[in-house]
N, C-alpha and C positions, 0 to 999 in steps of 0.2 A: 547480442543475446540470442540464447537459441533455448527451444525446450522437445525435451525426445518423450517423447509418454511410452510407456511402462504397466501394464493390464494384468494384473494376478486376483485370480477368484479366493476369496476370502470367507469361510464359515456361510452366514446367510446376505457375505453383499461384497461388494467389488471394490478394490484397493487401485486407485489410480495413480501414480508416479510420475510427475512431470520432472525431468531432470534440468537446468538450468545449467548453461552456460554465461557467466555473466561476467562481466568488465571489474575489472582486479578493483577489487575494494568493496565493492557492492556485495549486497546480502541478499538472504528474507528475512522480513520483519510481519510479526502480525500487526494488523491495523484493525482499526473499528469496525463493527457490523459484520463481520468474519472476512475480509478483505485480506489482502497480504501485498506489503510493502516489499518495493525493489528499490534499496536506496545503502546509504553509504551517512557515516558520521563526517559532519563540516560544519566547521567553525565553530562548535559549541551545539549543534541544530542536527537537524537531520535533512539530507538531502535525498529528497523519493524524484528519480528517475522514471519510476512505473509502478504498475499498478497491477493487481490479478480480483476481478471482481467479487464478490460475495458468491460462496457455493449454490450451486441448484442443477437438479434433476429433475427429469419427469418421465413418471413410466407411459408404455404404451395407452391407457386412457388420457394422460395429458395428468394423470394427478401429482402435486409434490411428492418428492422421493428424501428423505432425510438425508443431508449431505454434510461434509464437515471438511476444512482441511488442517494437515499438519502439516509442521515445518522441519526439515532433517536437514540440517545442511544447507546444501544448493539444491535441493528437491522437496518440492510442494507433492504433498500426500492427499489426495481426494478420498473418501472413502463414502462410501453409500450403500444405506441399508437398503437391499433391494427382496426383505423378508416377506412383505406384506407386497409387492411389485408387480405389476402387467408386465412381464417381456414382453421386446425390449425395450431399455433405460439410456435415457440420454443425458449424459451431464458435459459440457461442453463449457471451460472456463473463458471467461473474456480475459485476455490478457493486454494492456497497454506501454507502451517504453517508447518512447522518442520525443515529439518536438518541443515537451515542457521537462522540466524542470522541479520538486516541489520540497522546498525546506521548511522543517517544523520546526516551528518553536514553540516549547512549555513556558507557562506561566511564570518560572522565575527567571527562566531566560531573556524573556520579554522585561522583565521589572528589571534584569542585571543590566542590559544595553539600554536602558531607560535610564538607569539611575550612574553608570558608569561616566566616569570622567575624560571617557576619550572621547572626543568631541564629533572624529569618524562615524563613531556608530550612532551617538545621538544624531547627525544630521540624512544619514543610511536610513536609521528608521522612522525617523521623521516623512521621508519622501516617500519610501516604501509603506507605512501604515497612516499617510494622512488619514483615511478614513476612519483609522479603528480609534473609536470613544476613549476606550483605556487600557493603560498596559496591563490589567488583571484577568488575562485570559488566552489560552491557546490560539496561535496562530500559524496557519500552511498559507506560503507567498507561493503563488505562480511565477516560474522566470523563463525568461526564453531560453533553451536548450545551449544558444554559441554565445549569446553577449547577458546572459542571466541577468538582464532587467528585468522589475517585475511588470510583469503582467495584468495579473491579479492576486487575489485573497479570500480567504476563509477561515473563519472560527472552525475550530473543532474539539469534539468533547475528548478532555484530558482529565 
């Protein structure tokens, strides 16, 4: 994966352009809290590879600068209103892709390998979500990137 940035001055604030070279299959997806998913449809789930943090800026006094991204494509669109703004403005994204792995699953996903008759997946997620109380709720398994064991888990809002 690779990303090339791209700087064009926009009315009263600046359009950022990260372009995305990414491994054949793989996407952007939006994710929660204004995040954006690097991942790929698997097995019914979603398989996130990586990750691009939640936007933020801050001008020359250090205040928040309103920041937002879109998705075009293979290119994450940063845009920041720099109207009310100290020059200059720093918005600088955190970007993550490597050594995990992160497949979601929705809520009926979860109840369909719960309640399904192949006995694979009930003993799959049996191992994988001993922890989780019940299968009425979103779950992202951590897997290791070469042998996708899990790792770990998390609830997340669906």
């Amino acid at each position: 994966m690779s990303a090339n940035l791209v700087i064009a001055e926009r009315g009263r604030g600046l359009t950022y352009r990260f372009l995305f070279s990414l491994p054949e299959g793989f996407t952007l997806y939006p994710g929660g809290a204004g995040q954006v998913l690097i991942g790929k449809e698997f097995n019914g789930g979603m398989l996130i590879a990586g990750r691009v943090d939640s936007p933020w800026a801050l001008d020359a006094s250090g205040t928040r600068v309103p920041t937002s991204y879109t998705i075009s494509g293979s290119a994450l669109i940063q845009t920041v209103d720099t109207s009310k703004a100290q020059l200059p403005v720093v918005a600088d994204p955190r970007i993550s892709f490597g050594w995990h792995v992160y497949a979601r699953y929705s809520r009926s996903e979860i109840q369909r390998f719960w309640s399904g008759s192949v006995i694979a997946n009930k003993v799959a997620f049996a191992i994988a979500c001993s922890y989780i109380p019940t299968p009425n709720q979103c779950v992202e398994l951590k897997l290791q990137l070469v042998t996708y064991l899990p790792v770990g888990w998390k609830r997340y809002s669906c």
